[in-house]
Structure formats: structure tokens, C-alpha cells
PDB file of N, CA, C and O in Angstrom, chain B, residues numbered from 101:
ATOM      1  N   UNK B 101       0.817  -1.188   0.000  1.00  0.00           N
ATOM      2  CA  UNK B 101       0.000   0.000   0.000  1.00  0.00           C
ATOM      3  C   UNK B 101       0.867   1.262   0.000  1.00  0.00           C
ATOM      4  O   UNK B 101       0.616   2.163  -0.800  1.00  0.00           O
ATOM      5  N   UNK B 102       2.032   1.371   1.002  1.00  0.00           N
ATOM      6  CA  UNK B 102       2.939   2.311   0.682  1.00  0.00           C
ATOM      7  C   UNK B 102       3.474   2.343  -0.743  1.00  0.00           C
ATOM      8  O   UNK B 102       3.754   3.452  -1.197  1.00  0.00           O
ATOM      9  N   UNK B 103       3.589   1.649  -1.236  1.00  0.00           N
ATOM     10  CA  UNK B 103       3.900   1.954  -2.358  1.00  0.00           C
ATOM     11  C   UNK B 103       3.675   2.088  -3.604  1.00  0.00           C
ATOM     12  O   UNK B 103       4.375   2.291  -4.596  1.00  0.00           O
ATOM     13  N   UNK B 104       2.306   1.905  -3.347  1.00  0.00           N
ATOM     14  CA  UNK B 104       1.460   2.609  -4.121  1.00  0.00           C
ATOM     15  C   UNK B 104       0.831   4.158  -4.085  1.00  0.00           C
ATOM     16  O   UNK B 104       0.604   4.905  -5.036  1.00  0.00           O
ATOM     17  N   UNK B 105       0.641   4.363  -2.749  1.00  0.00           N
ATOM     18  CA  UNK B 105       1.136   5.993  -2.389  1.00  0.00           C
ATOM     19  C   UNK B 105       2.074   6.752  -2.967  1.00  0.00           C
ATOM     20  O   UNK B 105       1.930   7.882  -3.433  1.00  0.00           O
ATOM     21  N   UNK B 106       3.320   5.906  -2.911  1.00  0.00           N
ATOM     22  CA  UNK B 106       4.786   6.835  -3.150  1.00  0.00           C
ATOM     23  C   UNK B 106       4.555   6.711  -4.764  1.00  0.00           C
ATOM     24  O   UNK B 106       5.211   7.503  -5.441  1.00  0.00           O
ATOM     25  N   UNK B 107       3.892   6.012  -5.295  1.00  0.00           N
ATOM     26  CA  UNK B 107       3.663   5.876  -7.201  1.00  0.00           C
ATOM     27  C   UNK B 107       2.696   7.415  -7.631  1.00  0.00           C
ATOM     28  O   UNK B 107       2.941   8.299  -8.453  1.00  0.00           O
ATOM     29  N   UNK B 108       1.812   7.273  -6.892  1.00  0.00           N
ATOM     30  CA  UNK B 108       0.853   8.039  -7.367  1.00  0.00           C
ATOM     31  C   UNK B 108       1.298   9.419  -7.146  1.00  0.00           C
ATOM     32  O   UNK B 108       1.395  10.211  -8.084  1.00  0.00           O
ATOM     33  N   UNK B 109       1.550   9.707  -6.025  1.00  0.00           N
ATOM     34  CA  UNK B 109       2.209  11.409  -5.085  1.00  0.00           C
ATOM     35  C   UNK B 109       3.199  11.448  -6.319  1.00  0.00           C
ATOM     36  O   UNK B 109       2.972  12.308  -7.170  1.00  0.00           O
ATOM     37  N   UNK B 110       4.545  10.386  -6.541  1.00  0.00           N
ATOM     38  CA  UNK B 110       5.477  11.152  -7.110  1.00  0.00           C
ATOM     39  C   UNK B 110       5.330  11.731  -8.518  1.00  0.00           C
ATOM     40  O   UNK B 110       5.992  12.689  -8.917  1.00  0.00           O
ATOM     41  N   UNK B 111       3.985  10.774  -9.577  1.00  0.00           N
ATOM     42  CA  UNK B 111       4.061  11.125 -10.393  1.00  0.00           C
ATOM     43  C   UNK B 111       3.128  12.796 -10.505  1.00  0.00           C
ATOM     44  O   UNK B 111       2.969  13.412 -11.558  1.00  0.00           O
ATOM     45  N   UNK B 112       2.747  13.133  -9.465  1.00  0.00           N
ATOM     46  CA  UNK B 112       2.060  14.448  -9.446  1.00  0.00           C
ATOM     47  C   UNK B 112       2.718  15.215  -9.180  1.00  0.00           C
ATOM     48  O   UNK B 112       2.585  16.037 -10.086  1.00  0.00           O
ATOM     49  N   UNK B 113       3.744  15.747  -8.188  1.00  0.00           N
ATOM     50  CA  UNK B 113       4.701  16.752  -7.932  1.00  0.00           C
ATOM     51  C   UNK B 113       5.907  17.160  -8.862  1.00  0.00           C
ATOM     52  O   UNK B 113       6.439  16.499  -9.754  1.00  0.00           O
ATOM     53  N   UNK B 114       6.178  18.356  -8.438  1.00  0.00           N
ATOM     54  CA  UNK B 114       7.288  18.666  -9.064  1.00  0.00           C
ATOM     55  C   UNK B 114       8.472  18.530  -7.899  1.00  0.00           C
ATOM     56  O   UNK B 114       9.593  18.855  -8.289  1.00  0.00           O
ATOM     57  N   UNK B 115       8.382  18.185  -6.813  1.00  0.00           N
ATOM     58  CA  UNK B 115       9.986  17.556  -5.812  1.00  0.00           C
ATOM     59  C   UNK B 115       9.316  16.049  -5.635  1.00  0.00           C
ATOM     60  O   UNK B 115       8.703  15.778  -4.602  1.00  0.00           O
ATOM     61  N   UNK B 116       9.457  15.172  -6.613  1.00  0.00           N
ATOM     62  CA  UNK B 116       9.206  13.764  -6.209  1.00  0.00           C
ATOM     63  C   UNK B 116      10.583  13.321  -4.841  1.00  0.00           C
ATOM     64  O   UNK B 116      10.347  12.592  -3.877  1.00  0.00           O
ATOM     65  N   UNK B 117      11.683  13.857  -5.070  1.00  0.00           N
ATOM     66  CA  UNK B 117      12.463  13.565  -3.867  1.00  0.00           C
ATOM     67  C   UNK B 117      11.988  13.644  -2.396  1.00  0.00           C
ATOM     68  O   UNK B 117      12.477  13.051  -1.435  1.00  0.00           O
ATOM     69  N   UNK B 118      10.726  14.665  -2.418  1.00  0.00           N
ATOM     70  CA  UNK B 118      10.694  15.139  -1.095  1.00  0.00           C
ATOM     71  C   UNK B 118       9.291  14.227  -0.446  1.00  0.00           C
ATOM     72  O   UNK B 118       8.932  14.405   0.718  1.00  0.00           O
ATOM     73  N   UNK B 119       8.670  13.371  -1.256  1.00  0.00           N
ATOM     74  CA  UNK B 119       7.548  12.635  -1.077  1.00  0.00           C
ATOM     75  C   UNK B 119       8.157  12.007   0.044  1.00  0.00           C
ATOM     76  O   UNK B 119       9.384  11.905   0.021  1.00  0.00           O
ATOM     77  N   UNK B 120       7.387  11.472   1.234  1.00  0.00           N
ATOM     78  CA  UNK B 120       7.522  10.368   1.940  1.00  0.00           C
ATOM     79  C   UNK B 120       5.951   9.709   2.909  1.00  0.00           C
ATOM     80  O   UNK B 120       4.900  10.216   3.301  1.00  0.00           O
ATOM     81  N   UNK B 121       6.349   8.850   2.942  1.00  0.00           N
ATOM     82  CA  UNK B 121       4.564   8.084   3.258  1.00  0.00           C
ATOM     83  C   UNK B 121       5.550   7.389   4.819  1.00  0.00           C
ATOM     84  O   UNK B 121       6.555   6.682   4.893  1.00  0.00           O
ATOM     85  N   UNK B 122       4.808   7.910   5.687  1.00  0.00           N
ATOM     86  CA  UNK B 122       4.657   7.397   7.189  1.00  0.00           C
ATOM     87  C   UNK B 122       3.572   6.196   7.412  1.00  0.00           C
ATOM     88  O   UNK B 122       2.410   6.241   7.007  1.00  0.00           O
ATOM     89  N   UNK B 123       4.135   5.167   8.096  1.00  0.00           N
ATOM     90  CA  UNK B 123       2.955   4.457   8.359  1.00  0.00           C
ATOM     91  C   UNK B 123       2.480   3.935   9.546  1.00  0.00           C
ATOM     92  O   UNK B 123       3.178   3.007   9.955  1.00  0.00           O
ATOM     93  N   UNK B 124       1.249   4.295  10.444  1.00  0.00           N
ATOM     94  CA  UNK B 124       1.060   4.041  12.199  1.00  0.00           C
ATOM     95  C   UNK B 124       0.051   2.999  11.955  1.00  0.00           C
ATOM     96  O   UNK B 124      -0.251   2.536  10.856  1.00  0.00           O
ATOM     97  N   UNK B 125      -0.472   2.658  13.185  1.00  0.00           N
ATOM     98  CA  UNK B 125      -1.095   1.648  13.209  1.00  0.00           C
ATOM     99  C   UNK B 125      -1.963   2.385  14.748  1.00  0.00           C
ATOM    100  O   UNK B 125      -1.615   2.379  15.928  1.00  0.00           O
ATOM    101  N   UNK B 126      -3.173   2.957  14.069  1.00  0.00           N
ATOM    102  CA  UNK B 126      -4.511   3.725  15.359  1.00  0.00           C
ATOM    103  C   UNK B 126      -5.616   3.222  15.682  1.00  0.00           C
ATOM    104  O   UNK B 126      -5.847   2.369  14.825  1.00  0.00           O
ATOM    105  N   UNK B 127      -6.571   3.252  16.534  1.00  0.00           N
ATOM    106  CA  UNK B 127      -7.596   2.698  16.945  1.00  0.00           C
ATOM    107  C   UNK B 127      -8.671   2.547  15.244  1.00  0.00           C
ATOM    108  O   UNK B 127      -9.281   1.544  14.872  1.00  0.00           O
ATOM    109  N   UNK B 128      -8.571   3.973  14.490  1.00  0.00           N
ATOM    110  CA  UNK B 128      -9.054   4.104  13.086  1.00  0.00           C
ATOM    111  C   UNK B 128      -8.895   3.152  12.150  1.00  0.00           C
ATOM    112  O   UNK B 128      -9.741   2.876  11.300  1.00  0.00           O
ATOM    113  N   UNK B 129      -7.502   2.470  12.310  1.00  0.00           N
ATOM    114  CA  UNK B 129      -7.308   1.407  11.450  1.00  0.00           C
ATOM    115  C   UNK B 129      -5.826   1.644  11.147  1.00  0.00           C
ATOM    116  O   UNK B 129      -5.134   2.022  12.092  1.00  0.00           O
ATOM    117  N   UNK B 130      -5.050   1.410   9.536  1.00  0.00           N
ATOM    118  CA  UNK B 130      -3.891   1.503   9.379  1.00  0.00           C
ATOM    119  C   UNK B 130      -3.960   3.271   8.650  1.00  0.00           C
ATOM    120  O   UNK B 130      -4.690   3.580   7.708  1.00  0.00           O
ATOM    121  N   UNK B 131      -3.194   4.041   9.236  1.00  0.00           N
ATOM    122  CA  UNK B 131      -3.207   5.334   8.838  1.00  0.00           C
ATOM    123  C   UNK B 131      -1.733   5.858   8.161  1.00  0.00           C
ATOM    124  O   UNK B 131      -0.830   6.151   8.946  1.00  0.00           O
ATOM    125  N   UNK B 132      -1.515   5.965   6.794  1.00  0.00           N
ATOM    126  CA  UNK B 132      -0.745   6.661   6.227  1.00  0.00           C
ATOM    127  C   UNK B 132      -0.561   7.933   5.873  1.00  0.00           C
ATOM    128  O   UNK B 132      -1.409   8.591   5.269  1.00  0.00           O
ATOM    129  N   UNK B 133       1.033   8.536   6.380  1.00  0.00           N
ATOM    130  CA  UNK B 133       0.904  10.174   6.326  1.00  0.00           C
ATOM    131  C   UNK B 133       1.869  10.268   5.197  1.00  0.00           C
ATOM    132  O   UNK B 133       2.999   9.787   5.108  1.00  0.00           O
ATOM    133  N   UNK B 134       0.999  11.188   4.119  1.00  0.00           N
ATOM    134  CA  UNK B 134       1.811  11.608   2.853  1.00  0.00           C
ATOM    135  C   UNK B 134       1.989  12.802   3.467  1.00  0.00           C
ATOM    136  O   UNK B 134       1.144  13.440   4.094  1.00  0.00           O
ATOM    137  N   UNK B 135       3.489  13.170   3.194  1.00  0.00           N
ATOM    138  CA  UNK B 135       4.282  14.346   2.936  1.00  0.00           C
ATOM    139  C   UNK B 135       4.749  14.548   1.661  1.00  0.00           C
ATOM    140  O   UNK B 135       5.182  13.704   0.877  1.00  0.00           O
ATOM    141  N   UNK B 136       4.603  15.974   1.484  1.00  0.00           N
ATOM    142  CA  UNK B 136       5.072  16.346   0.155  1.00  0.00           C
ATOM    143  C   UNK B 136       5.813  17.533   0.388  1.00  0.00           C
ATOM    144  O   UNK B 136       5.709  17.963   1.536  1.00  0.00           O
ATOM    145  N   UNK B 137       6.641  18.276  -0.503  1.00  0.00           N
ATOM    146  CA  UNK B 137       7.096  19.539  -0.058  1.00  0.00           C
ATOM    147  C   UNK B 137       6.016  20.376  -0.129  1.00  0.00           C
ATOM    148  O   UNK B 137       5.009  20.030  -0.746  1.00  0.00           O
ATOM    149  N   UNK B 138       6.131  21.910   0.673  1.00  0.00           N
ATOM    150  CA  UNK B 138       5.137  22.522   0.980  1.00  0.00           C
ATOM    151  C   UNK B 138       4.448  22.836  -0.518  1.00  0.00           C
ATOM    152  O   UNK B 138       3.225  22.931  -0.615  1.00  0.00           O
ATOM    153  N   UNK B 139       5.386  22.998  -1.750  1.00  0.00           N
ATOM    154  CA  UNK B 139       4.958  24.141  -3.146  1.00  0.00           C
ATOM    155  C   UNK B 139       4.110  22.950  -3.949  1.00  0.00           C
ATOM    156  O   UNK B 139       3.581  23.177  -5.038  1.00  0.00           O
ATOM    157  N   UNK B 140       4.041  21.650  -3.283  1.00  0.00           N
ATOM    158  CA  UNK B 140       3.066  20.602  -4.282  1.00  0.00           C
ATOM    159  C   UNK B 140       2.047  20.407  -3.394  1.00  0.00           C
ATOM    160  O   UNK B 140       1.092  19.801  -3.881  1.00  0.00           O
ATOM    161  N   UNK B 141       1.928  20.762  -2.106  1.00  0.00           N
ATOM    162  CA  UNK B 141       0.631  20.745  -1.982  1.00  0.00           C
ATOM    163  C   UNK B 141      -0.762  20.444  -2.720  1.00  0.00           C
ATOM    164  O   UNK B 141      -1.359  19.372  -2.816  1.00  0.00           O
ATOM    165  N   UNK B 142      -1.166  21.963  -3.312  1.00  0.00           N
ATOM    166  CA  UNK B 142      -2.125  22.012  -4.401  1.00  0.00           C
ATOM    167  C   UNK B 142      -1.825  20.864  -5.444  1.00  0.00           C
ATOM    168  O   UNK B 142      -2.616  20.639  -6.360  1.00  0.00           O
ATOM    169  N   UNK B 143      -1.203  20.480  -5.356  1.00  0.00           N
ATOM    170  CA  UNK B 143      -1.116  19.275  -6.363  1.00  0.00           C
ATOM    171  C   UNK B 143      -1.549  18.162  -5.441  1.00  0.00           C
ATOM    172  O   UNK B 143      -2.624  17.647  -5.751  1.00  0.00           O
ATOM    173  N   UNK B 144      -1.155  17.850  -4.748  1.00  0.00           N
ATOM    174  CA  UNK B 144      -1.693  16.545  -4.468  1.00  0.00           C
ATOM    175  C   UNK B 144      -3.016  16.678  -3.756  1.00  0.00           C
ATOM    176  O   UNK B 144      -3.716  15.674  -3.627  1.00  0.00           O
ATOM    177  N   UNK B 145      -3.328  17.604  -3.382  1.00  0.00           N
ATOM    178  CA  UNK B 145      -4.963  17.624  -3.498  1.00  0.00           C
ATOM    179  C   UNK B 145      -5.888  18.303  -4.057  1.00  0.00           C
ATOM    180  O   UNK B 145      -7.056  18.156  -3.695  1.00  0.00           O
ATOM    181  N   UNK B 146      -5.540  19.173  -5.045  1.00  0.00           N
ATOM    182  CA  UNK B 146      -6.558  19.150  -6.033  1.00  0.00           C
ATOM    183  C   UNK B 146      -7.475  20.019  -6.075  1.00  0.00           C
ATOM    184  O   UNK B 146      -7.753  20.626  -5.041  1.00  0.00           O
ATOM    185  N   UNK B 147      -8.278  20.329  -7.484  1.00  0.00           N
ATOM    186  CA  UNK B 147      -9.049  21.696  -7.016  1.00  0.00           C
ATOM    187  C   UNK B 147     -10.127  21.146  -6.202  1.00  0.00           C
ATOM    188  O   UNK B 147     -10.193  19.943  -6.454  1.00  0.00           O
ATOM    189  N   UNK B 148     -11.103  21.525  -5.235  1.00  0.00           N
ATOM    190  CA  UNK B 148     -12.026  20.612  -4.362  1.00  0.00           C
ATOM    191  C   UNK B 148     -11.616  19.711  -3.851  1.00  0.00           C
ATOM    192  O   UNK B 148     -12.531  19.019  -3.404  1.00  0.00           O
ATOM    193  N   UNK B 149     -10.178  19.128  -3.573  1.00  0.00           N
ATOM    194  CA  UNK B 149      -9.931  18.506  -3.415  1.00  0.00           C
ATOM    195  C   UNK B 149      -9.908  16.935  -4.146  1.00  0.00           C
ATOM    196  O   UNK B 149      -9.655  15.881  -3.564  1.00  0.00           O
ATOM    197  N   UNK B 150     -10.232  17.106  -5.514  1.00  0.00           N
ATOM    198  CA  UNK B 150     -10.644  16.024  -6.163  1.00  0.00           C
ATOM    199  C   UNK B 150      -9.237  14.891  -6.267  1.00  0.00           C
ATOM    200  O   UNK B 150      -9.383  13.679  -6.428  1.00  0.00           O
ATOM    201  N   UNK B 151      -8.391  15.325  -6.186  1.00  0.00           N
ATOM    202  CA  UNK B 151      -6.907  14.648  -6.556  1.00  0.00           C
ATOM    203  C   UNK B 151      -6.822  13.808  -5.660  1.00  0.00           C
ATOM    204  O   UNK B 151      -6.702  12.609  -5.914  1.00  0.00           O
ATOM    205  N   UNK B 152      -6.882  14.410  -4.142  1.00  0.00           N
ATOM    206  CA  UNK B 152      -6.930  13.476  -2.513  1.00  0.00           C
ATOM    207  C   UNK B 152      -8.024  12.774  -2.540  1.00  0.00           C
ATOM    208  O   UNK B 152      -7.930  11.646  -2.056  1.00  0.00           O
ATOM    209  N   UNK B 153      -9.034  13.091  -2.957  1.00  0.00           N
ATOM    210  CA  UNK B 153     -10.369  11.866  -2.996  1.00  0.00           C
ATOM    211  C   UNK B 153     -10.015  11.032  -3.717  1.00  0.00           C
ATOM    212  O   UNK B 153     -10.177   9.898  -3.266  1.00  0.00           O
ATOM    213  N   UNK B 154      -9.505  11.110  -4.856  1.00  0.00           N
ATOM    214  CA  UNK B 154      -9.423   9.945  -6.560  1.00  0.00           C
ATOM    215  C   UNK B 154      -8.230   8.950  -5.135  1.00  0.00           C
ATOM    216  O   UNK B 154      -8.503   7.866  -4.619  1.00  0.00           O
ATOM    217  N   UNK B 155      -7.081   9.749  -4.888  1.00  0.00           N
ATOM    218  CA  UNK B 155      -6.294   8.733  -4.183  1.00  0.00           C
ATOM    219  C   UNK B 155      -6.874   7.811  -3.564  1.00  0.00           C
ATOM    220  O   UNK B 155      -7.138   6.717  -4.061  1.00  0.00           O
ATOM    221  N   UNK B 156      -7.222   8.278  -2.017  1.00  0.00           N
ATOM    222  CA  UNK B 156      -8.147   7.751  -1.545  1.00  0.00           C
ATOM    223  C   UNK B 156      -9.198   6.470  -1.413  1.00  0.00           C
ATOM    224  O   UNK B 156      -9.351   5.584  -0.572  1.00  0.00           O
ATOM    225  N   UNK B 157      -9.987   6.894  -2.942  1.00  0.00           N
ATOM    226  CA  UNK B 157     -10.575   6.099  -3.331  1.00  0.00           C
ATOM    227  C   UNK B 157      -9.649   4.856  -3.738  1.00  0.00           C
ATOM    228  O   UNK B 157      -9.815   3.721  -3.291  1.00  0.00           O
ATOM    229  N   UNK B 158      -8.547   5.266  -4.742  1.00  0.00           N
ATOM    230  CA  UNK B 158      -7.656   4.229  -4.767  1.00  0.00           C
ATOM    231  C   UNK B 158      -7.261   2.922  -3.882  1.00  0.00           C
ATOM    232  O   UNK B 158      -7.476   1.710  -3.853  1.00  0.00           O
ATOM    233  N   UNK B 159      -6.595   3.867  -3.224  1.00  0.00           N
ATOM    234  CA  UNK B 159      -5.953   3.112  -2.049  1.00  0.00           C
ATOM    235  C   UNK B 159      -6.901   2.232  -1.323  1.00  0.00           C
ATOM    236  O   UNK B 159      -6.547   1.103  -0.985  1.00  0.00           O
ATOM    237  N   UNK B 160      -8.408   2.810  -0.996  1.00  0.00           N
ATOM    238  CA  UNK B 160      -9.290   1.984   0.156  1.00  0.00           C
ATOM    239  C   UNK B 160      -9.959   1.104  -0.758  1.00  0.00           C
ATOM    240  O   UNK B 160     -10.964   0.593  -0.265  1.00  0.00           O
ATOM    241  N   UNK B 161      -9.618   0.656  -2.356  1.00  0.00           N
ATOM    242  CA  UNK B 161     -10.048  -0.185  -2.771  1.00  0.00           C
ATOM    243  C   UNK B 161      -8.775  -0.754  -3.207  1.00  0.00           C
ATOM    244  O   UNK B 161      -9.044  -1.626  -4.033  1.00  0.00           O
ATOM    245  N   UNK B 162      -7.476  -0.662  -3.030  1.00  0.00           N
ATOM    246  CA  UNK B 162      -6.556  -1.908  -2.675  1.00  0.00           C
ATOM    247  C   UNK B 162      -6.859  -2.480  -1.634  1.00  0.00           C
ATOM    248  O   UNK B 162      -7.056  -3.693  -1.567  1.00  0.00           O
ATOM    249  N   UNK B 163      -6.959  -1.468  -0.415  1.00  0.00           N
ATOM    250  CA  UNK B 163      -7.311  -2.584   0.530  1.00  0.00           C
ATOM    251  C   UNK B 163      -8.306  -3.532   1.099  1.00  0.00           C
ATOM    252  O   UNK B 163      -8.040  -4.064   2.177  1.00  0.00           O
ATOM    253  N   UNK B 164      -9.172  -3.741   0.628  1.00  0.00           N
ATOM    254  CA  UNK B 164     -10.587  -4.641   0.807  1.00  0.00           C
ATOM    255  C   UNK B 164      -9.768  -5.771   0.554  1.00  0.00           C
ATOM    256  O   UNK B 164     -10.134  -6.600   1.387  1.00  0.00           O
ATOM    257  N   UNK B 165      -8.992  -6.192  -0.035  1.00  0.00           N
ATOM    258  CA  UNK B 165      -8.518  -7.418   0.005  1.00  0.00           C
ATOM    259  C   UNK B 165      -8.077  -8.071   1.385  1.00  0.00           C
ATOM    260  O   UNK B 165      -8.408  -9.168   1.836  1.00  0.00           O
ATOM    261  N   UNK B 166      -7.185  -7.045   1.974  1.00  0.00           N
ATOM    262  CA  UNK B 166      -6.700  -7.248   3.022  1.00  0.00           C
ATOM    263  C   UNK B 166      -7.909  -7.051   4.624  1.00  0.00           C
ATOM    264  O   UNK B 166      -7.594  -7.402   5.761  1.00  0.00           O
ATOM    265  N   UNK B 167      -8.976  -6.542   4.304  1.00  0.00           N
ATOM    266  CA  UNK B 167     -10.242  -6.514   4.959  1.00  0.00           C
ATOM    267  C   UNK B 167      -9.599  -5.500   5.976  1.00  0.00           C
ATOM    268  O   UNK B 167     -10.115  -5.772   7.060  1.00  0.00           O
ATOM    269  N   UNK B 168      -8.710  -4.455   6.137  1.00  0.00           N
ATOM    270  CA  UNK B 168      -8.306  -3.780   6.932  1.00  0.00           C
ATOM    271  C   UNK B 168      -9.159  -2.056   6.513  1.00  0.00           C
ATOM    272  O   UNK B 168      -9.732  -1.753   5.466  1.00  0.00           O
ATOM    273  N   UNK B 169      -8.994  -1.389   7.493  1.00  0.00           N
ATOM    274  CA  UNK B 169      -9.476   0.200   7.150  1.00  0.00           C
ATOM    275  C   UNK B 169      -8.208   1.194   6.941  1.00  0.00           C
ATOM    276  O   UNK B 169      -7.450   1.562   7.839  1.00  0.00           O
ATOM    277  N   UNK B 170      -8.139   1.541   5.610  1.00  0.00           N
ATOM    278  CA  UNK B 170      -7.267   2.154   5.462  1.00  0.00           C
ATOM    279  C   UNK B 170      -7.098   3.695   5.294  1.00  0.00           C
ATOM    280  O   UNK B 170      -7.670   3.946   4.233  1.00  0.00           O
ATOM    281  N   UNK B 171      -6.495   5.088   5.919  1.00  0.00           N
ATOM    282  CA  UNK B 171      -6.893   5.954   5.841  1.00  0.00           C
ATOM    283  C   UNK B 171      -5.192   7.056   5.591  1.00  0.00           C
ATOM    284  O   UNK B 171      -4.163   6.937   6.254  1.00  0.00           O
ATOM    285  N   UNK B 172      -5.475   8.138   4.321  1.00  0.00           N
ATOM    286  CA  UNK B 172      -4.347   8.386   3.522  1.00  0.00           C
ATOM    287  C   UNK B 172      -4.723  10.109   4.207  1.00  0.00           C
ATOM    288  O   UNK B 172      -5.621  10.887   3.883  1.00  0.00           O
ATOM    289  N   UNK B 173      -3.616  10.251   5.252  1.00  0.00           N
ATOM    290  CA  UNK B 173      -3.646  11.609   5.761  1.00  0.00           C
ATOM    291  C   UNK B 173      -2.030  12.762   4.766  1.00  0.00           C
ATOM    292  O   UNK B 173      -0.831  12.545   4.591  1.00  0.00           O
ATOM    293  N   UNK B 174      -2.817  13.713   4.458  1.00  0.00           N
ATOM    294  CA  UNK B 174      -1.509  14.522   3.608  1.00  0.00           C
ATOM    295  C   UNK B 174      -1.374  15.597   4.527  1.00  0.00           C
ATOM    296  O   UNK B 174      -2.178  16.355   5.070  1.00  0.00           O
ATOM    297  N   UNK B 175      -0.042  15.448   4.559  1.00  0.00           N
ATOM    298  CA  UNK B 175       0.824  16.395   5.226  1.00  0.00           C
ATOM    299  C   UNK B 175       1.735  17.531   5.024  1.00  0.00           C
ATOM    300  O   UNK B 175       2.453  17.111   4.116  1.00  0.00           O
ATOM    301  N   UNK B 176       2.087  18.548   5.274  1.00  0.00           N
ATOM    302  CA  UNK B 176       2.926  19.105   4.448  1.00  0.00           C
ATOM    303  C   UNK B 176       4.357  19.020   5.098  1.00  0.00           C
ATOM    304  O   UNK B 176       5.333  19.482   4.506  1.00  0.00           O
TER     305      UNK B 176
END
């Protein structure tokens, strides 16, 4: 799942170096923190936010396989 995060974030930014995906384990379920540099922000989430939802959506339909709750927090 991380690394499918780090696929998607890098191909949207312009500092793919500075991407990094944190991963905890909370009462919520498994929670991943995307960081990006501060100037891609707006890029990785989008006008309305549509960019962070499409992810999102992504990601919480990799994980149904794994029957876990998965939740993609962006950070700057």
C-alpha cells in the first residue's frame, strides 16, 4: 500500500524527492501520512480537493482485500 502511495504522489509533484509516506497503526485502522514539499501541496490535493479523494478512493479499494481500514492523511 505504501507503495502505491509513493507511485501516485510522485508522479504528481514537481519535488518527487521530497515525497515520503509514514505508516502508524490507530484505533481508526492503518493510517498513512503523505508528505510532500510545501509548493506541491495544491497538487496533491486538487481543485475541491478532487486529486486526494481519486487517491483515496484508490488506495481503500486496494485494501478490501486485506479486509483492513485504510486511511491516507496529507501532510505538508
Amino acid at each position: 500500500m505504501k507503495e502505491l502511495i509513493l507511485v501516485i504522489a510522485k508522479a504528481l509533484v514537481d519535488h518527487p524527492d521530497r515525497v515520503q509516506v509514514n505508516v502508524k497503526e490507530d484505533d481508526r485502522g492503518t493510517v498513512y501520512e503523505l508528505s510532500v514539499h510545501p509548493e506541491d501541496i495544491g497538487k496533491i490535493i486538487g481543485k475541491q480537493g478532487r486529486i486526494a479523494k481519486a487517491m483515496r478512493t484508490v488506495v481503500t479499494s486496494a485494501a478490501v482485500k486485506s479486509q483492513k481500514r485504510v486511511i491516507v492523511d496529507i501532510m505538508s
